[in-house]
N, C-alpha and C positions, 0 to 999 in steps of 0.2 A: 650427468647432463653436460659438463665441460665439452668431455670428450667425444659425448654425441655430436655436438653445435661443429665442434672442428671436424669430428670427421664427416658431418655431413657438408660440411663447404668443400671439404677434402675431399670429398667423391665424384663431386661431380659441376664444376667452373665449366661457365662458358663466357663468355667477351660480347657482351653487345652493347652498345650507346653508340647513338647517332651523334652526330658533330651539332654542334649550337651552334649554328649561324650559317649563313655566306661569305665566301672567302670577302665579297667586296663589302659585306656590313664589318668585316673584320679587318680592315686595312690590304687586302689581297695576300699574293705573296709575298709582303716585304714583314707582315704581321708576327708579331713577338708572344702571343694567346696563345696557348696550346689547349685544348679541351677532350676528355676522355676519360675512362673509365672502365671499370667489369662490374660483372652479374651475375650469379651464380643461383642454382636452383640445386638442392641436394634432400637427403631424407634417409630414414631406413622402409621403406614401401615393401609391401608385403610381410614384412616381421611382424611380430608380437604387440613390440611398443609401438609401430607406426611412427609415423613423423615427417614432417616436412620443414624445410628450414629455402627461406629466401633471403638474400643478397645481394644487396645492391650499393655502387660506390662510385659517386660521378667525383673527376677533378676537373679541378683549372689552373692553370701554370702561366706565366711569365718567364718567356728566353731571357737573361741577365748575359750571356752572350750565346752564342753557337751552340756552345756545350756544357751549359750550366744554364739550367730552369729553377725555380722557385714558385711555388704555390699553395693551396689549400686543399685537401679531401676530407671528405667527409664519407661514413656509411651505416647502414642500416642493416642490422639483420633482426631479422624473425623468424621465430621458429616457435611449433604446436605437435608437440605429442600426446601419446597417451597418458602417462604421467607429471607431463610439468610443460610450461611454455614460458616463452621468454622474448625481451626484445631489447635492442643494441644498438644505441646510437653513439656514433662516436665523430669527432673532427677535431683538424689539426693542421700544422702547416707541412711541407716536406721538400728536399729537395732533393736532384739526379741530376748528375755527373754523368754525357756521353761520351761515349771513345768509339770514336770512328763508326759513327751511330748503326755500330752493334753490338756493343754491348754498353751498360751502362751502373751506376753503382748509387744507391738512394738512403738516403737517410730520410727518417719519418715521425714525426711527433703526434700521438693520437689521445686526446681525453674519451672514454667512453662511458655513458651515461646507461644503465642497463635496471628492468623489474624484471622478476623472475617470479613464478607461481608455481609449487607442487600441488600437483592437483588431486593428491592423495588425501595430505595433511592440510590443504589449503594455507597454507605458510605463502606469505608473500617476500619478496626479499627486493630491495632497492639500493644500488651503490653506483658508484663509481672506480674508474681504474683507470691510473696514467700508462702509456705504451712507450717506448723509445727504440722504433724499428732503425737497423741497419740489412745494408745487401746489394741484391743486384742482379743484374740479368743477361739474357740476349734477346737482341731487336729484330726483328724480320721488319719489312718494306712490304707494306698491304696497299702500296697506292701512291700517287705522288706527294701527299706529306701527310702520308700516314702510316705509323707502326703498327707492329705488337708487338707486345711484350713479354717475356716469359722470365720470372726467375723468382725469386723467394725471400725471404727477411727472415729476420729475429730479433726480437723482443728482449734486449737485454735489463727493463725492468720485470722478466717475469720473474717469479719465484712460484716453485712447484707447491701442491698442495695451500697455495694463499689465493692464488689468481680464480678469476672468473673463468679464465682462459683453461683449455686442456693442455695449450702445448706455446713455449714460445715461439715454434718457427712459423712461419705466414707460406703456402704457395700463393706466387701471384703470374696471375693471367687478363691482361688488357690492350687494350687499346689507346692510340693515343694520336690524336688528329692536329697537325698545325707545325710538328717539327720540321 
């Protein structure tokens, strides 16, 4: 089940969230907000097991100067196959370091709250797991203060065969409106 959940995120990322607000409900351009996010849609479709799994992970940030942000995310996944179904909430604070705003380097603290159901045995399962992402990326320019994002983390509290998780590396693909 781990390794389904990740490699259905792992298959198939795409980047959408709209911006919160108006530049001028936000202080205009002089504004220190940064707002953004990704979304992801994956599964195994057409297989055996079937499956679908959705993701979603809005943030919000605070410029602390230029090139250092500070904020919160949070996200959610869900996921429904034939054999088991699950659901993932998790949030955290985090923060990214930019250089020469292309590329950037983020550190990430995540609690995630997760039930899980085999739909075989009907075995229900409830925990918890703390995260402690490091990494980093490259920025492409989608607008006048707006990125994307591309690059990856890892989970240096995972431990193999304990975690809820299948893997500790994260790809990440987002957006991010206000830098």
């Amino acid at each position: 089940m781990k390794k389904l959940l990740f490699l259905s995120i792992l298959s198939f990322t795409f980047s959408a969230q709209a911006q919160i607000g108006t530049s001028t409900q936000l202080g205009g351009e002089n504004s220190k907000w940064t707002f953004g996010g990704s979304a992801g849609l994956g599964g195994s479709f057409g297989s055996n097991n079937g499956g679908t799994s959705i993701y979603v992970s809005p943030r919000i940030g605070y410029k602390l100067t230029e090139s250092l942000e500070a904020g919160i995310v949070s996200d959610l996944t869900w996921t429904n196959a034939k054999y088991y179904s699950s659901n993932t909430i998790g949030v955290g604070p985090f923060v990214n370091y930019y250089i020469a705003r292309n590329f950037y380097l983020s550190g990430m603290f995540q609690e995630y709250f997760f039930n899980q159901k085999n739909k075989v045995t009907n075995v229900k399962y409830s925990g918890d797991e703390a995260a402690l992402y490091f990494g980093g990326g490259y920025m492409q320019r989608i607008g006048e203060r707006a990125y994307m994002q591309i690059g990856g983390m890892y989970n240096v509290l995972y431990k193999k065969g304990e975690s809820v998780f299948g893997s500790g590396f994260v790809p990440s693909v987002g957006v991010v409106f206000g830098l």
